[in-house]
DRENPADO-571947 format. One line per 10 residues: number of its first residue (from 0); for each residue x negated, y negated, z negated of C-alpha. Coordinates in nm, 4 decimals, decimal comma. Example, Ala and Ser with C-alpha at 12.3 -4.5 7.8 and 13.67 -1.06 7.14 Angstrom:
residues 2
0) -1,2300 0,4500 -0,7800 ~ -1,3670 0,1060 -0,7140
END
This chain:
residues 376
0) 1,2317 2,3480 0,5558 ~ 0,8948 2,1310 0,6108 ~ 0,8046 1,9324 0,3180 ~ 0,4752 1,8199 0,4549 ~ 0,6034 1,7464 0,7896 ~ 0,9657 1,6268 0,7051 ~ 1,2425 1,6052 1,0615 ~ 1,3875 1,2931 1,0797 ~ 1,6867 1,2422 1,3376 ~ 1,7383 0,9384 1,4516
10) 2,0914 0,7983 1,6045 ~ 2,1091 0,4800 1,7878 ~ 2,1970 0,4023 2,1371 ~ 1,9003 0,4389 2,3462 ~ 2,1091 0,5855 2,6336 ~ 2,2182 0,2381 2,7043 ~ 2,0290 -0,0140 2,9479 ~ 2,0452 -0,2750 2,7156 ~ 1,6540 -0,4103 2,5677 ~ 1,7797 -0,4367 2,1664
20) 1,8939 -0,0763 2,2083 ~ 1,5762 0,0478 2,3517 ~ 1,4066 -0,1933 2,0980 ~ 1,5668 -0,0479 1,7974 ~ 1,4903 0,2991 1,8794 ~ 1,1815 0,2470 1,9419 ~ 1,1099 -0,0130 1,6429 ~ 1,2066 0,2927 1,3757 ~ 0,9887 0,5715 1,5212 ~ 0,7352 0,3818 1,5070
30) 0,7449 0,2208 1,1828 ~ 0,8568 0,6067 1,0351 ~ 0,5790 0,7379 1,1912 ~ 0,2881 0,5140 1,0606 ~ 0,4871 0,5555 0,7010 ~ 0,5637 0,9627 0,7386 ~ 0,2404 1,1828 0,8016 ~ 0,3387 1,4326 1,0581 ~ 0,6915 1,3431 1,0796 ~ 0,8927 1,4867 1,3187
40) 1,1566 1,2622 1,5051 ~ 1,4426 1,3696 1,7141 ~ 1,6164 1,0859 1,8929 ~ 1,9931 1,1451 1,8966 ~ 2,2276 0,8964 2,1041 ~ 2,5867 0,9198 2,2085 ~ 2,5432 1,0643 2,5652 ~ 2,1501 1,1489 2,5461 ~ 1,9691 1,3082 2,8099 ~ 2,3392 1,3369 3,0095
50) 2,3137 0,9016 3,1030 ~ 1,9127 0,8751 3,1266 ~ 1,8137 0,4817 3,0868 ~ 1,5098 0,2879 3,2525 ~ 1,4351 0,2369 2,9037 ~ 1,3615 0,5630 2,7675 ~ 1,0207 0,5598 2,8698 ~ 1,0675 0,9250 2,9747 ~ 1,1895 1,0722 2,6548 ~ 1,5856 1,0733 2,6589
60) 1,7628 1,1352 2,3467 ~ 1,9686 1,4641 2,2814 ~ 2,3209 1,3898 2,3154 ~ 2,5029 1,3255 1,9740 ~ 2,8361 1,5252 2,0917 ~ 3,0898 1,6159 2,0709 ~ 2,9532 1,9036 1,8107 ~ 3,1370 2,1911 1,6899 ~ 3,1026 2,3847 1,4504 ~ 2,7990 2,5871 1,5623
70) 2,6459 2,2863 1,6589 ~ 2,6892 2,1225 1,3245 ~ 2,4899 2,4544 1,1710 ~ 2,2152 2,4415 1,3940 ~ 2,1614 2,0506 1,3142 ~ 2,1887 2,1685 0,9448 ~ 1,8932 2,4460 1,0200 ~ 1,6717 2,1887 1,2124 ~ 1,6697 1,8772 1,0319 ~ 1,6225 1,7520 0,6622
80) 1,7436 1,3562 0,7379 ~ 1,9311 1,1662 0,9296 ~ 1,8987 0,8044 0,9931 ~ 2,1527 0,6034 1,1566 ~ 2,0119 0,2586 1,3157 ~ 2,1761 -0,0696 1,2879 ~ 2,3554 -0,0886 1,5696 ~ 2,5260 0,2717 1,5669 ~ 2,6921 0,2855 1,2034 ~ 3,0390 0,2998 1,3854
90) 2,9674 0,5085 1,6579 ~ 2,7374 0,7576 1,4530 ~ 2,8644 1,1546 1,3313 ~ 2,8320 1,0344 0,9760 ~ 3,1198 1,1798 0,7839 ~ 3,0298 1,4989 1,0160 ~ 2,6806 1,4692 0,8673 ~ 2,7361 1,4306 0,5271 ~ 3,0204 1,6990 0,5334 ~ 2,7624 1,9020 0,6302
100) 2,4994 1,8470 0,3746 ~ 2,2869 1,5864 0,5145 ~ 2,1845 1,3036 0,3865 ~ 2,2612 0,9981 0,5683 ~ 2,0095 0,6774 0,5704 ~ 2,0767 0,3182 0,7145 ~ 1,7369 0,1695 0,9001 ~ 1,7009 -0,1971 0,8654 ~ 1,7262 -0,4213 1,1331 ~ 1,3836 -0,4474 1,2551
110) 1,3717 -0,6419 1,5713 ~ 1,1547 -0,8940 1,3846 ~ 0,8952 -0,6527 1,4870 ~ 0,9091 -0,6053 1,8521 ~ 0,6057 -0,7455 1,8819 ~ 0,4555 -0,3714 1,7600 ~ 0,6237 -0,1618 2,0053 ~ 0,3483 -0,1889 2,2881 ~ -0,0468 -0,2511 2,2323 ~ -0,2352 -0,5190 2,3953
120) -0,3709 -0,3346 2,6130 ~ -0,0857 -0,2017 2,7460 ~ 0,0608 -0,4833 2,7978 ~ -0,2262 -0,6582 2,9868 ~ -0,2262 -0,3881 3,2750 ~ 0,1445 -0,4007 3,2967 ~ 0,1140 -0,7699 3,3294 ~ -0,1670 -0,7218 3,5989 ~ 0,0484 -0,4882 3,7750 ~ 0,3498 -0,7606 3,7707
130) 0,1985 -1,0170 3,9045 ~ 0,0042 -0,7969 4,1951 ~ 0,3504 -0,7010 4,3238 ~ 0,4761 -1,0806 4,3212 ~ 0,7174 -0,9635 3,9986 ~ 0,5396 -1,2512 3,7916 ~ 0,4133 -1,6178 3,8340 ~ 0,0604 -1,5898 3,8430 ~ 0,1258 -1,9623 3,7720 ~ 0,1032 -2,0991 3,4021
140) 0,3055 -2,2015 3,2219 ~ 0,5938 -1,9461 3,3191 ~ 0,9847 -1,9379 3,1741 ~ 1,1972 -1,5999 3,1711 ~ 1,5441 -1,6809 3,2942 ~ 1,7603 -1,3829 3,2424 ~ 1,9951 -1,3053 3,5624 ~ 2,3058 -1,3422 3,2682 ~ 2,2643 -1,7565 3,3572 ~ 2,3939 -1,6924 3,6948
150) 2,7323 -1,6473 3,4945 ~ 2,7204 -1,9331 3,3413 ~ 2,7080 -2,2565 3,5416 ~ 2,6869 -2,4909 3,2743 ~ 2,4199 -2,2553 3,0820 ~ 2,2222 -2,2390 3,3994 ~ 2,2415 -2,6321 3,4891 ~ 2,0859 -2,7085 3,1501 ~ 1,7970 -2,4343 3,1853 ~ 1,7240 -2,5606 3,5639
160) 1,7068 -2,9186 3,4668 ~ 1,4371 -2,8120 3,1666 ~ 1,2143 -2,6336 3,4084 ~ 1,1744 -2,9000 3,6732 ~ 1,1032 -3,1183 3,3603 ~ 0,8781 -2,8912 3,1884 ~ 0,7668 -2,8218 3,5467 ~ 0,6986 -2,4249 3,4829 ~ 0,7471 -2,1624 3,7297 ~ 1,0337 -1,9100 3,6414
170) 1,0593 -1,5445 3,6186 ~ 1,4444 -1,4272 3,6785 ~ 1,4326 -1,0544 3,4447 ~ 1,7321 -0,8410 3,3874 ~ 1,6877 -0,7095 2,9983 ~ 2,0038 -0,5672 2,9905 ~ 2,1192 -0,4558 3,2992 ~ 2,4337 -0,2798 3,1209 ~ 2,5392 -0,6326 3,0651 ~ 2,4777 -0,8225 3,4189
180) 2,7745 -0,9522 3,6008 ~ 2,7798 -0,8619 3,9473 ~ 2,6383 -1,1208 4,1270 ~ 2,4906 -1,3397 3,8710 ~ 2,0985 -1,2510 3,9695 ~ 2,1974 -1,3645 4,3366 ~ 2,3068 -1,7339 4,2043 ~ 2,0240 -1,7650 3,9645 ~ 1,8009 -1,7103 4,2610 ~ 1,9703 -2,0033 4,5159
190) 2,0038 -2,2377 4,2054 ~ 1,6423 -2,2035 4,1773 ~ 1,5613 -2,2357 4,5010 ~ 1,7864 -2,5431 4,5716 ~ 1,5888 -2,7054 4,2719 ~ 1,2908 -2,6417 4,4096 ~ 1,1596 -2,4369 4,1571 ~ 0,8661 -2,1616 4,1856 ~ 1,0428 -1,8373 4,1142 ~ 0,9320 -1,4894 4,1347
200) 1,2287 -1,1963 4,0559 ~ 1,1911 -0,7984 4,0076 ~ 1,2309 -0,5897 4,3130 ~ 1,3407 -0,2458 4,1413 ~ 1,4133 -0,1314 3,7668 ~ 1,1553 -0,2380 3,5589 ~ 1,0987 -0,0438 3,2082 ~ 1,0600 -0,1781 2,8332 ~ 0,6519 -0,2549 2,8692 ~ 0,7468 -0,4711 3,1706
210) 0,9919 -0,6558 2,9873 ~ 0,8075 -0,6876 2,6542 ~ 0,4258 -0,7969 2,8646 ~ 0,6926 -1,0871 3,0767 ~ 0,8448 -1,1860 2,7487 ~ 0,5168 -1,1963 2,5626 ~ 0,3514 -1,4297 2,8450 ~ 0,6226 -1,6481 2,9354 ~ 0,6201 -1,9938 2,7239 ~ 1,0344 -1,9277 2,6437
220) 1,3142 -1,6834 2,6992 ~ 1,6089 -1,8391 2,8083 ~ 1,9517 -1,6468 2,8179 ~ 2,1837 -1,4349 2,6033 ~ 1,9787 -1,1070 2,5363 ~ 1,9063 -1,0354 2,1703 ~ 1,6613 -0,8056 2,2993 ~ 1,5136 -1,0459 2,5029 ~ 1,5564 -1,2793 2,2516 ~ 1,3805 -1,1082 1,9661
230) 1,0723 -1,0390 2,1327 ~ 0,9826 -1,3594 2,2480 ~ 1,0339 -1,4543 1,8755 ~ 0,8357 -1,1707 1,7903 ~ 0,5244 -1,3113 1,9825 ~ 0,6231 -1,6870 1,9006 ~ 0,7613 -1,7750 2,2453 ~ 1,0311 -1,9923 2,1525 ~ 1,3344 -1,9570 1,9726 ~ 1,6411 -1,7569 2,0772
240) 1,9734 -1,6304 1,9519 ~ 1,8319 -1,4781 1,6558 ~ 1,7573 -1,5930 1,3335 ~ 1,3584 -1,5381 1,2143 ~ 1,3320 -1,2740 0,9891 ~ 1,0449 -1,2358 0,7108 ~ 0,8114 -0,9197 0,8555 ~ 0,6877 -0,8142 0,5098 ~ 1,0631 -0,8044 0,3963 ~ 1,1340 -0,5983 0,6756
250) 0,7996 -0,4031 0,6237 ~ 0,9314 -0,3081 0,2495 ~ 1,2537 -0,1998 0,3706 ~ 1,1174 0,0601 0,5824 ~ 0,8251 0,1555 0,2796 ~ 1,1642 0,1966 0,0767 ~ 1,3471 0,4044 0,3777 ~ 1,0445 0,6339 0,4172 ~ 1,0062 0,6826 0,0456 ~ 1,4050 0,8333 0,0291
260) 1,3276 1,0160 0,3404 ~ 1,0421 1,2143 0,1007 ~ 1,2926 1,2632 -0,1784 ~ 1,5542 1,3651 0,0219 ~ 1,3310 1,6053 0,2023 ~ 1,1593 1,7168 -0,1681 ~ 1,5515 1,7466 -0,2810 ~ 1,6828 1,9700 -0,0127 ~ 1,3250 2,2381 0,0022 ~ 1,4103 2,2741 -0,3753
270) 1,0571 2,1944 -0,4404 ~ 1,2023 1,8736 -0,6359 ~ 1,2715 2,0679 -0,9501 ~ 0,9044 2,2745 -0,9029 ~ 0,7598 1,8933 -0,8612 ~ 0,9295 1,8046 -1,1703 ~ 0,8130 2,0724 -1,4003 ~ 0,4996 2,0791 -1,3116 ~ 0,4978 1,6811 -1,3933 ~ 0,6533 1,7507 -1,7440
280) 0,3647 2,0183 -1,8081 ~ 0,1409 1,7367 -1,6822 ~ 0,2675 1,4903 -1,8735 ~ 0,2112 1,6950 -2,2136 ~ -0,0748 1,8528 -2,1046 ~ -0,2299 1,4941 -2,0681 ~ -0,0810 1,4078 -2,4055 ~ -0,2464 1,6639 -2,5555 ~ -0,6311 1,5866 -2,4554 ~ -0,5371 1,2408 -2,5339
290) -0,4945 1,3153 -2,8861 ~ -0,8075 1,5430 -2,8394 ~ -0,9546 1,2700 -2,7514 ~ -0,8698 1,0052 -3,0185 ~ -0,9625 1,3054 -3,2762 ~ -1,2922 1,2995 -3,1178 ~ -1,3053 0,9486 -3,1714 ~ -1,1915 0,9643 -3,5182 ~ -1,4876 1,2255 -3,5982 ~ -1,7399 1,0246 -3,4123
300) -1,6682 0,7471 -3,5495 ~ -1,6659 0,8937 -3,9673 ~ -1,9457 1,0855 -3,8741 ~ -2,1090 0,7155 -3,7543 ~ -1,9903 0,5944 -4,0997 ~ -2,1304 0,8131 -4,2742 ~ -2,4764 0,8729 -4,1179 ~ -2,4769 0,4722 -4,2249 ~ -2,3830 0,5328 -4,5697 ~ -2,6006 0,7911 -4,5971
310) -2,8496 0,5438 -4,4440 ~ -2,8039 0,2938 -4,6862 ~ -2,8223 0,5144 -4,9963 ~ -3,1637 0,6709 -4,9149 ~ -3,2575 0,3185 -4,8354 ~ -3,1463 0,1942 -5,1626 ~ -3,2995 0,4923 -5,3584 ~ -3,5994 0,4602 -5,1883 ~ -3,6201 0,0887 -5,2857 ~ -3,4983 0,1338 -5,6588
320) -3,7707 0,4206 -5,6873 ~ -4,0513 0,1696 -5,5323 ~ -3,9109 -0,1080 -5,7608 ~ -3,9325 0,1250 -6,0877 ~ -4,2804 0,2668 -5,9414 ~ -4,3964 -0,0841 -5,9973 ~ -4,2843 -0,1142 -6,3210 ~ -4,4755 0,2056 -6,4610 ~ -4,7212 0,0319 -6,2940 ~ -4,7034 -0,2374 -6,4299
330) -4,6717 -0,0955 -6,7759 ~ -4,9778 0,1571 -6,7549 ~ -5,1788 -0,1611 -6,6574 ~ -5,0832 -0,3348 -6,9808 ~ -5,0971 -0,0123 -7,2213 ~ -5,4233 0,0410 -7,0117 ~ -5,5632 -0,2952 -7,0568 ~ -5,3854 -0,3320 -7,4769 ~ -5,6032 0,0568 -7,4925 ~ -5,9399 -0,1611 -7,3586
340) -5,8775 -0,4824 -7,6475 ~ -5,8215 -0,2101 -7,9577 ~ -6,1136 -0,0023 -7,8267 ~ -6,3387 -0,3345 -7,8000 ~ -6,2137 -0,4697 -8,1468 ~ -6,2713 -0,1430 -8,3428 ~ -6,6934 -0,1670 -8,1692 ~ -6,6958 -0,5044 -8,3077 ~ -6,5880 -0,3832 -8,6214 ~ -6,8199 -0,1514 -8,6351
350) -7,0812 -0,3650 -8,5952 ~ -6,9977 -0,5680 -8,8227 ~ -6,9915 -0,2567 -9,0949 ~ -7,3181 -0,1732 -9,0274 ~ -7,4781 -0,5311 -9,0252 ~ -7,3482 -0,5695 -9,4115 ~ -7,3295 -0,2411 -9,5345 ~ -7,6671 -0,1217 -9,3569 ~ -7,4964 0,2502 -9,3533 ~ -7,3808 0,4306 -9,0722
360) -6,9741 0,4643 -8,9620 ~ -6,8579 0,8202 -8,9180 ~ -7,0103 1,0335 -8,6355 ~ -6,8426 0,9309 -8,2840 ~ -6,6945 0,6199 -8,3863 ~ -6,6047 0,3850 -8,1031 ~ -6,9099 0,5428 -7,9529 ~ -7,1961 0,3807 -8,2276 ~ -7,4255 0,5948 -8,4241 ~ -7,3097 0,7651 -8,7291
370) -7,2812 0,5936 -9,0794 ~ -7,1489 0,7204 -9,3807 ~ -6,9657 0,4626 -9,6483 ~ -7,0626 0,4284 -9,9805 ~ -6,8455 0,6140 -10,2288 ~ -6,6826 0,3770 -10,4696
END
């Protein structure tokens, strides 16, 4: 069991010569395969390889059945999905399937991108080819009439009497061949040619490029082919049979298909319940450096607070110590300078003592010469 490259089979009906058969098949591996790295796809249709079609571009499908029981085992042992397209529900071995095991997956209709199934490139050198042989007007504009209309009268009437008006040349296709009346392609061709109409018509089977590089040239498709149909819509050439249908819708029906495809695959490898564990230790893992984190954060952030506390207390300190520095200072200076007026009164004094007493003051007093008082 391949998780990282999951098998895929795919049932539809590409055995059949009909364009929306070859179109679906072709539409979901392609769209699986740009969703699904390394996917593996194994087309599966009702007769497979045993009724090869013009359409399988070389690449038949395996033949669905009849399976027995052997076969059912092997499918089992090979695969980890089935997907059943839109057109093969009925037809499809899906109660087989799911008996089995397998999980069974509807693809959406997806002819809204036909459009996709070649490149441009592609479809210029088929185009080159087409008209080199004489399969396609080299004229412009050019109208596909599909060889159905010779089946029709009244159908074909109406489209002859719009081509000499919109005077276009006409290319007569077959786009499901599976579906042609005998005979119809031959009255297309005189109807045209009684109307006067330029005209060119295939000469031999012509595969699904062919078809899609005449579809995406000519100006409109006109017949009953929803294959036909849908890529001419596809490259806005007209309307057909078919109603448009939003591509992104489409696009996120597939993104959903692919993403069950995964599970399924994860599901059935047993890796699911691995996948889950592993997200559960995740998850708490995770959890728990989150709340490392915002413990972190807590510290940084008190250790922030207090670095500014502590901050703002030296700063205050400092300040109330300057402030009370001044003071003292301010205080010495007046003790110093009330010191100075008591040490200049007691000189006077002095001197006054020894102008009316004419005796000296005691020895060292205020710095005069020594008197000595008169007893009483």
């Amino acid at each position: 069991m391949s998780v990282v490259a999951p098998r895929v089979a795919v049932f539809g009906h590409s055995d059949r010569e009909r364009l929306v058969d070859a179109l679906s098949s072709r539409i979901v591996r392609a769209e699986l395969t740009r969703r699904l790295a390394r996917v593996q796809i194994t087309s599966f249709a009702s007769e497979g390889w045993r009724r090869p079609s013009r359409f399988d571009a070389g690449e038949p499908a395996e033949p669905w059945g009849p399976w027995g029981s052997d076969d059912v085992a092997r499918f089992v042992a090979e695969f980890d999905v089935a997907i059943v397209e839109a057109g093969a529900t009925a037809d499809a071995p899906v109660s087989v399937l799911r008996d089995a095991g397998i999980e069974v997956l509807e693809a959406p209709d997806g002819l809204a991108l036909a459009a996709r199934t070649a490149a441009p490139d592609v479809l210029a050198r088929r185009l080159g080819y087409l008209q080199w042989v004489s399969w396609f007007p080299a004229l412009r504009p050019v109208r596909c009439f599909d060889a159905c209309l010779g089946a029709d009268d009244a159908a074909l009437d109406v489209a002859l009497r719009a081509a000499v008006a919109d005077r276009v040349a006409v290319a007569v296709i077959e786009p499901d061949p599976a579906d042609t009346p005998p005979g119809a392609p031959g009255r297309v061709v005189r109807a045209l040619t009684k109307a006067g109409v330029a005209f060119t018509m295939t000469d031999g089977p012509t595969g699904i490029e062919d078809l899609v590089a005449m579809l995406a040239t000519a100006d409109r498709y006109v017949g009953p082919s929803l294959g036909a149909a849908a890529v001419a819509e596809s490259f806005g050439r007209g309307t057909g049979p078919i109603e448009d249908a939003p591509v992104d819708a489409i696009d996120r029906s597939f993104d959903e298909l692919a993403r069950r495809i995964r599970a399924s695959v994860l599901a059935r490898s047993g890796v699911a319940d691995a996948v889950s564990v592993l997200a559960s230790a995740l998850d708490a893992s995770e959890a728990r450096l989150a709340a490392a984190l915002r413990a972190k954060a807590a510290l940084e952030q008190r250790l922030s607070e207090e670095r500014l506390v502590a901050a703002q207390s030296r700063a205050g300190f400092e300040a109330g110590l300057e402030s009370v520095v001044a003071e003292l200072a301010v205080e010495i200076r007046l003790r110093e300078e009330r010191i100075a007026d008591l040490a200049l009164r007691q000189r006077r004094l002095a001197g006054r003592m020894v102008a009316h007493l004419g005796v000296a003051t005691p020895s060292g007093a205020a710095g005069e010469s020594a008197i000595v008082e008169p007893g009483p």
